[in-house]
DSSP file (Angstrom, degrees, kcal/mol; ACC not computed):
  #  RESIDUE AA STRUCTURE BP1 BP2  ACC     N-H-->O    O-->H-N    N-H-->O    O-->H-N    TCO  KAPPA ALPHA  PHI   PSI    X-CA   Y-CA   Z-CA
    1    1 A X              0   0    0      0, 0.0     3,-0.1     0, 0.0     0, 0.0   0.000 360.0 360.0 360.0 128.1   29.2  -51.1   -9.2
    2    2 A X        -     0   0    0      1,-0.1     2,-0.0     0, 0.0     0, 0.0  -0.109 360.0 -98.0 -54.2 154.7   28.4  -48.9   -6.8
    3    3 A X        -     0   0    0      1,-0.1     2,-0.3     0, 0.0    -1,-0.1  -0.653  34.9-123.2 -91.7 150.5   30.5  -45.2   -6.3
    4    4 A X        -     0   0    0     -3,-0.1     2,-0.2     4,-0.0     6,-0.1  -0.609  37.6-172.9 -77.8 135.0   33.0  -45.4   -3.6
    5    5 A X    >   -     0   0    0     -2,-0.3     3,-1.5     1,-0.0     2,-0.2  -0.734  43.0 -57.4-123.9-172.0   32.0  -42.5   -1.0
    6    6 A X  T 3  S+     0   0    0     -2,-0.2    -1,-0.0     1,-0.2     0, 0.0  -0.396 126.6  25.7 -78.3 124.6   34.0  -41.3    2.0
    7    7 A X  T 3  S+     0   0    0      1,-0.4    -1,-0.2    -2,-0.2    -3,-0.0  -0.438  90.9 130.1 130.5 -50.8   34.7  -44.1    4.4
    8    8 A X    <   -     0   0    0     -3,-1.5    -1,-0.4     1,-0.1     2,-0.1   0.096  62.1-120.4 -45.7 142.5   34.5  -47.1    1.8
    9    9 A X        -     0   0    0      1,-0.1     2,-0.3     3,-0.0    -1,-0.1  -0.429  38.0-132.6 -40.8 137.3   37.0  -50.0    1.4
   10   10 A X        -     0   0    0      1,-0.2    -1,-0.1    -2,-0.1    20,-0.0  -0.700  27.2 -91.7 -79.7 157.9   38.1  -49.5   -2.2
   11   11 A X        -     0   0    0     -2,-0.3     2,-0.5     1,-0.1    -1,-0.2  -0.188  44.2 -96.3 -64.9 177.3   38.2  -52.7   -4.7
   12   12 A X        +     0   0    0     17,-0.1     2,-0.3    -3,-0.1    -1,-0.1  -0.907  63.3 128.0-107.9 105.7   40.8  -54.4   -5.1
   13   13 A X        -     0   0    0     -2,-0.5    16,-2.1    14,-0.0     2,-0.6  -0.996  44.8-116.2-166.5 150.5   43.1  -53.6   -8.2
   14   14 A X  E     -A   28   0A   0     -2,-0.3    14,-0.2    69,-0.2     2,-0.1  -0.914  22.9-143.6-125.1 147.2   46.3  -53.0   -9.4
   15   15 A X  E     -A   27   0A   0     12,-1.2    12,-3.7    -2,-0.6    68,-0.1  -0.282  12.0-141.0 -75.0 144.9   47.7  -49.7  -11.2
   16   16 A X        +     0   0    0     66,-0.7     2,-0.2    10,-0.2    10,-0.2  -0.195  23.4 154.6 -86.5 175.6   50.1  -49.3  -13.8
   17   17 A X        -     0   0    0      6,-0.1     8,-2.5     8,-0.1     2,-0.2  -0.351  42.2-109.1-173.2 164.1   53.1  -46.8  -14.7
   18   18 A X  B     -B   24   0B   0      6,-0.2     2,-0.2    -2,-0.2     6,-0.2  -0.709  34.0-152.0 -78.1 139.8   56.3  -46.2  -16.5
   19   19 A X    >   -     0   0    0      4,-0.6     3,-1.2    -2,-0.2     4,-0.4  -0.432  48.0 -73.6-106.3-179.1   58.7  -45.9  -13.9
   20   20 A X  T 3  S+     0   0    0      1,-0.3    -2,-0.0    -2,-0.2    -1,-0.0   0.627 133.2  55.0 -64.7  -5.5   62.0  -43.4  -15.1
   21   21 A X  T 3  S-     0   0    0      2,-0.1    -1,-0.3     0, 0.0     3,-0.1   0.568 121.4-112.0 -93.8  -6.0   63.7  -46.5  -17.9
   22   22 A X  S <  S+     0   0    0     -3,-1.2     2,-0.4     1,-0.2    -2,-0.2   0.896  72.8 148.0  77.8  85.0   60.3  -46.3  -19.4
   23   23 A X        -     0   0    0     -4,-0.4     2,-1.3    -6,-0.0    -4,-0.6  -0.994  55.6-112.2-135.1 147.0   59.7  -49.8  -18.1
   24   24 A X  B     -B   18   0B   0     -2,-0.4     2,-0.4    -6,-0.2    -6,-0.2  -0.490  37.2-173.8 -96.0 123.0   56.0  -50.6  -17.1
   25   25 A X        -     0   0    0     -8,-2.5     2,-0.4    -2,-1.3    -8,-0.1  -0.855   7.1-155.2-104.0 132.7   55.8  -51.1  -13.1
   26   26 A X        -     0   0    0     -2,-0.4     2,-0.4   -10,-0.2   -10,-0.2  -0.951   9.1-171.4-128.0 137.8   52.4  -52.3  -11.4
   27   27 A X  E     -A   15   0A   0    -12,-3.7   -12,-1.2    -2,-0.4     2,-0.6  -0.893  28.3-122.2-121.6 144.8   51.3  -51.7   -7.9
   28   28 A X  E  >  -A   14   0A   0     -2,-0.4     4,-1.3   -14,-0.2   -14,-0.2  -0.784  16.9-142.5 -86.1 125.5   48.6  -52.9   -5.9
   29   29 A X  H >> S+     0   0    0    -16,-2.1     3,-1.2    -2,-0.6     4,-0.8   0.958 106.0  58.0 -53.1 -55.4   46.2  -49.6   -4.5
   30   30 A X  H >> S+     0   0    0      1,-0.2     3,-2.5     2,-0.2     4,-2.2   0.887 100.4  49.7  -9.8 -83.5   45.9  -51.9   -1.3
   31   31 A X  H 34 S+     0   0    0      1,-0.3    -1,-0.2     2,-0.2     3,-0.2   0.779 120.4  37.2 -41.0 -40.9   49.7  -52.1   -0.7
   32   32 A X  H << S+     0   0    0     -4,-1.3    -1,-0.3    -3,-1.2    -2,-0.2   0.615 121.4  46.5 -99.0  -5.6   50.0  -48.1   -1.0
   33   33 A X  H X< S+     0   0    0     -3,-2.5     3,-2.0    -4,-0.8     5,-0.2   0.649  81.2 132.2-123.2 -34.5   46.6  -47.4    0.8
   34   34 A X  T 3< S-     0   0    0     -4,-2.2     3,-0.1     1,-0.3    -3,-0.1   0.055  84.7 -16.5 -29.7  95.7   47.0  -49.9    3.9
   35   35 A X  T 3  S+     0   0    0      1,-0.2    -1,-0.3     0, 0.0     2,-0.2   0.947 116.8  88.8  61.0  29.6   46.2  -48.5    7.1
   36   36 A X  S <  S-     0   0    0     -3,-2.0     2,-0.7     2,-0.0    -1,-0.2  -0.946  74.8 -96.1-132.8 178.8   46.3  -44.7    6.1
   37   37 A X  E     -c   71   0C   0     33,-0.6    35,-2.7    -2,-0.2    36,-1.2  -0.766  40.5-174.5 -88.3 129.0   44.0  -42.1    4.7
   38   38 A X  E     -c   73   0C   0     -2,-0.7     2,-0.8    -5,-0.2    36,-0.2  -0.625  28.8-148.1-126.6 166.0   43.9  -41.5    1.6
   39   39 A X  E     -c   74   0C   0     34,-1.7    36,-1.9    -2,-0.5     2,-0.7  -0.792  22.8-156.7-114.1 117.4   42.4  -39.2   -0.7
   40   40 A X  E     -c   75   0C   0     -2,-0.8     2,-0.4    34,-0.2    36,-0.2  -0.820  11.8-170.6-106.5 118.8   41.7  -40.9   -4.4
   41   41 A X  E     -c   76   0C   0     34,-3.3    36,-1.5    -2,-0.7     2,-0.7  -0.885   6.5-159.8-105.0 130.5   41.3  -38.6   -7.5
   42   42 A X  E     -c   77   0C   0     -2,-0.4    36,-0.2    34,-0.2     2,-0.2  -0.864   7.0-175.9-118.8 120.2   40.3  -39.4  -10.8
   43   43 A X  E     -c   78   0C   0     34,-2.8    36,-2.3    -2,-0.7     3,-0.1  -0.485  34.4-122.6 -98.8 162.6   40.9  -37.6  -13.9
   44   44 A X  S    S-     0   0    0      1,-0.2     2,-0.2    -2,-0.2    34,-0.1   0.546  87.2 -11.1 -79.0  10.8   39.7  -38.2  -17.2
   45   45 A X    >   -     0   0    0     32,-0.2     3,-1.1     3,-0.1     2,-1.0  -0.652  69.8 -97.3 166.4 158.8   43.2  -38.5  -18.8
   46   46 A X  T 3  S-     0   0    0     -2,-0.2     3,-0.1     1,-0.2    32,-0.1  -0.578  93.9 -10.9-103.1 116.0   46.8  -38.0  -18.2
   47   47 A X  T 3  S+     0   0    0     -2,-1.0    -1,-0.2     1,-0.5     2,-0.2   0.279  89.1 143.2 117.1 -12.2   49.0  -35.0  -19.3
   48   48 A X    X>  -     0   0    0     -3,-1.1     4,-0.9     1,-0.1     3,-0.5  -0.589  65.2-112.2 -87.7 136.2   45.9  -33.9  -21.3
   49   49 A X  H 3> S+     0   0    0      1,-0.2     4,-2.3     3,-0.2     5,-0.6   0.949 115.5  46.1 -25.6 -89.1   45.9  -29.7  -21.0
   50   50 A X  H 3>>S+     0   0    0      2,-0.2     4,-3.7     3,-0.1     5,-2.5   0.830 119.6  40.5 -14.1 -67.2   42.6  -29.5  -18.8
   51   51 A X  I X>>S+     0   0    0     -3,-0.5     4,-2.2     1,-0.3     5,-2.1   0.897 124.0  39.8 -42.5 -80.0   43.8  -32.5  -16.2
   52   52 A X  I 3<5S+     0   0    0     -4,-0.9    -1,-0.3     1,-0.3    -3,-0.2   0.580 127.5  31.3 -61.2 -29.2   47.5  -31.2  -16.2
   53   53 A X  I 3<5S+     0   0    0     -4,-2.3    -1,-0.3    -5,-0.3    -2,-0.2   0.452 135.0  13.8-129.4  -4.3   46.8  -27.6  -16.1
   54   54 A X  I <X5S+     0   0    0     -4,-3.7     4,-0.5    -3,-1.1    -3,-0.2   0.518 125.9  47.5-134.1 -36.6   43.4  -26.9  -14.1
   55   55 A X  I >X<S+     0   0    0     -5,-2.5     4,-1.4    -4,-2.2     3,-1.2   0.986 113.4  38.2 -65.4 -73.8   42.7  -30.3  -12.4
   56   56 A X  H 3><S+     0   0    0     -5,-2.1     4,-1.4     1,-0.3     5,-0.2   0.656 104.2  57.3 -47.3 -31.5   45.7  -31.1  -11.0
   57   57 A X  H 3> S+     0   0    0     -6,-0.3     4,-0.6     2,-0.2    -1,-0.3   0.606  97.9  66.7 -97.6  -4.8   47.3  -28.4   -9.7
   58   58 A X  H XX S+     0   0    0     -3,-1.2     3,-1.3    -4,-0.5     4,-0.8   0.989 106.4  45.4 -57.3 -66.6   44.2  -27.6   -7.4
   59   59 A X  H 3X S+     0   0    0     -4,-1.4     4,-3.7     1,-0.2    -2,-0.2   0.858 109.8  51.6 -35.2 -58.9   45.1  -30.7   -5.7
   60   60 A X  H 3< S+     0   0    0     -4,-1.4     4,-0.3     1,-0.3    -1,-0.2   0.744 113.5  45.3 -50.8 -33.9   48.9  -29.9   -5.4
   61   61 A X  H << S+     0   0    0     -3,-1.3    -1,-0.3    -4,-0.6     4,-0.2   0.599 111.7  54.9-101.0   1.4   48.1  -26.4   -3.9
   62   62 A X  H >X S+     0   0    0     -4,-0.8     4,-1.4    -5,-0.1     3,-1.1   0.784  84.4  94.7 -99.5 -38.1   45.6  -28.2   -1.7
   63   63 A X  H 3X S+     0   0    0     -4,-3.7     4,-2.0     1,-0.2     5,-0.3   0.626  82.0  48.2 -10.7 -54.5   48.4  -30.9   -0.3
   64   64 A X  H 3> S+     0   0    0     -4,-0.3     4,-2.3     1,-0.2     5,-0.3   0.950 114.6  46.3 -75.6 -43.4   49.4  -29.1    2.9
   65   65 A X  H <4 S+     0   0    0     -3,-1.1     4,-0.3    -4,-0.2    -1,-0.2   0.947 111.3  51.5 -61.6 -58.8   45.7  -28.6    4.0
   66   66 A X  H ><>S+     0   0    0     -4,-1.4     3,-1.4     1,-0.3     5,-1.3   0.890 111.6  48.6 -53.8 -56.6   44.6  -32.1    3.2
   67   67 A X  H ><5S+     0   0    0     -4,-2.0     3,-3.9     1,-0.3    -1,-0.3   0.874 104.4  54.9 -52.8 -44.1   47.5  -33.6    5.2
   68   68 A X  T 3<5S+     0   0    0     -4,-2.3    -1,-0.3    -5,-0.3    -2,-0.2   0.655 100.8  56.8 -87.1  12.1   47.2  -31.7    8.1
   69   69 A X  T < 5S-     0   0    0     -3,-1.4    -1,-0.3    -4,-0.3    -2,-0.2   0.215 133.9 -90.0-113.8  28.4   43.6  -32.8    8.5
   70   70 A X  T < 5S+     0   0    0     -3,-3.9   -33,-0.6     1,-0.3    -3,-0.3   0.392  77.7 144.1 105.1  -9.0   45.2  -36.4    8.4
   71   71 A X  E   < -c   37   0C   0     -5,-1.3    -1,-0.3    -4,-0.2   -33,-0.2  -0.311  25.7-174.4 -70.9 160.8   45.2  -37.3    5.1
   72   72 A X  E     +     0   0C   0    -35,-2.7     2,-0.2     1,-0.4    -1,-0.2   0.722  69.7  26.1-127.7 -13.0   48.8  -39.5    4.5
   73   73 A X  E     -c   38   0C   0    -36,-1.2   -34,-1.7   -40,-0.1    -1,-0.4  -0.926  59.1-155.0-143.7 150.3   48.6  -40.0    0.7
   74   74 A X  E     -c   39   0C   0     -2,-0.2     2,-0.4   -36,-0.2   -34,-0.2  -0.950  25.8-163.3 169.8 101.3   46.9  -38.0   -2.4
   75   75 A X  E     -c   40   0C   0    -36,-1.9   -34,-3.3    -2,-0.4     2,-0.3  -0.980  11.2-171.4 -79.3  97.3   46.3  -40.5   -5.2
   76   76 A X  E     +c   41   0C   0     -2,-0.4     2,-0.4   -36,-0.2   -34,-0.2  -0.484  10.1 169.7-103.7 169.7   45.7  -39.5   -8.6
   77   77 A X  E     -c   42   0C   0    -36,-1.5   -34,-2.8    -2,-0.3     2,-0.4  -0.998  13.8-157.3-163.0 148.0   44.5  -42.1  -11.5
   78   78 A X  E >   -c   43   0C   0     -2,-0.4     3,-2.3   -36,-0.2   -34,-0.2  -0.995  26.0-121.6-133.7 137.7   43.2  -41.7  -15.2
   79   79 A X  T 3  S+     0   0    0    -36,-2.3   -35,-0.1    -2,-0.4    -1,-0.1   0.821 110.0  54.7 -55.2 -14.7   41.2  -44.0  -17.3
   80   80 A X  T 3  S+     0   0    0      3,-0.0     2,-0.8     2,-0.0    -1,-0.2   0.240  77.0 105.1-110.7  14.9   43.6  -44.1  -19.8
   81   81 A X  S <  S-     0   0    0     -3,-2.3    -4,-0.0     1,-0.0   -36,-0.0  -0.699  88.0-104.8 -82.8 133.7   46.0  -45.1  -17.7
   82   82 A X              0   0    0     -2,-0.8   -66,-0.7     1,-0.2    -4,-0.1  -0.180 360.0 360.0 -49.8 168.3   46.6  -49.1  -18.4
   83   83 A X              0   0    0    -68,-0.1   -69,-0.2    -3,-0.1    -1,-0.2   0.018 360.0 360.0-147.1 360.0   45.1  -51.2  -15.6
């Protein structure tokens, strides 16, 4: 498979998570993604010191900027998140 670059349709797949009962909830990227822009990040795992503590919070202090050049959602994903 080719890499998604800026513009591209993403595939078609749906994401996992424990929602707050610890019960496992799945969402389609479509449904959340549907007619906005959005900006999809992927880290190499979740919670893990690097991700949580250098990756991520670039993003998070980047929010306001990204949105006001349009963006409408900030997506983050890990492979070791179930699929």
């Amino acid at each position: 498979m080719a890499p998604i670059t800026v513009g591209d349709s993403i595939p078609r797949w749906d994401s996992a998570w424990f929602d707050e009962n610890d019960q496992l909830q799945q969402v389609s990227i479509h449904s959340i993604a549907a007619g906005k822009k959005v900006v999809l990040i992927g880290v190499p795992g979740a919670f893990t010191p690097t991700c949580s503590m250098q990756h991520v919070p670039g993003f998070i202090a980047s929010a306001e900027e990204l949105k006001s050049k349009g963006v409408d959602e900030i997506l983050v994903i890990s492979v070791n998140d179930p699929s």
